[in-house]
C-alpha positions in Angstrom: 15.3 15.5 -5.9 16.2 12.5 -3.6 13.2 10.6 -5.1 14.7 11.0 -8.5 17.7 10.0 -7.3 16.6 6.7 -5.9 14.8 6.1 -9.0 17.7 5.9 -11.1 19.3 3.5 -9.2 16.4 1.3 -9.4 16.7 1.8 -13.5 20.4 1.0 -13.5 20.0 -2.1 -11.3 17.4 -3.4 -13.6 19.8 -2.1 -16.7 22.4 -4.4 -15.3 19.9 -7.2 -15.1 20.1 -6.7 -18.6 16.5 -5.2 -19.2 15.8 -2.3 -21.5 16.4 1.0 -19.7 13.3 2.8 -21.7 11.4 -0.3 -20.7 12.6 0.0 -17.2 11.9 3.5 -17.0 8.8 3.2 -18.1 7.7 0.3 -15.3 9.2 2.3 -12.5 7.4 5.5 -13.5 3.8 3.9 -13.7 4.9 1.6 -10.6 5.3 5.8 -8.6 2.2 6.4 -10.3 0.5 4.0 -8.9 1.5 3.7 -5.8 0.8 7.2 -5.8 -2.9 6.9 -6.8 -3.4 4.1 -4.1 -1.9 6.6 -1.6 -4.9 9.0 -2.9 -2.6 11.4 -4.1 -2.0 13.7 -7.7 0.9 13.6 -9.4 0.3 17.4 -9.9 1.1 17.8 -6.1 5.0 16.7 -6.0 
């Protein structure tokens, strides 16, 4: 739940910068996703 919880305040700071939230939301989630994948772990295990 804290993950989430960081992740939103990376979307609202970058809200504030005055990009697009679904934009923004949509970078930060493939950003986790990546980093994720370079980390050689599945999504499907959170």
């Amino acid at each position: 739940m804290a993950v989430w919880w960081d992740l939103s305040r990376i979307v609202r700071h970058f809200e504030r910068q005055g990009l697009e939230r679904r934009a923004v939301k949509a970078a930060v989630m493939n950003a986790a996703l990546r980093l994720m994948k370079d980390e050689g772990e599945e999504p499907s295990t959170l």
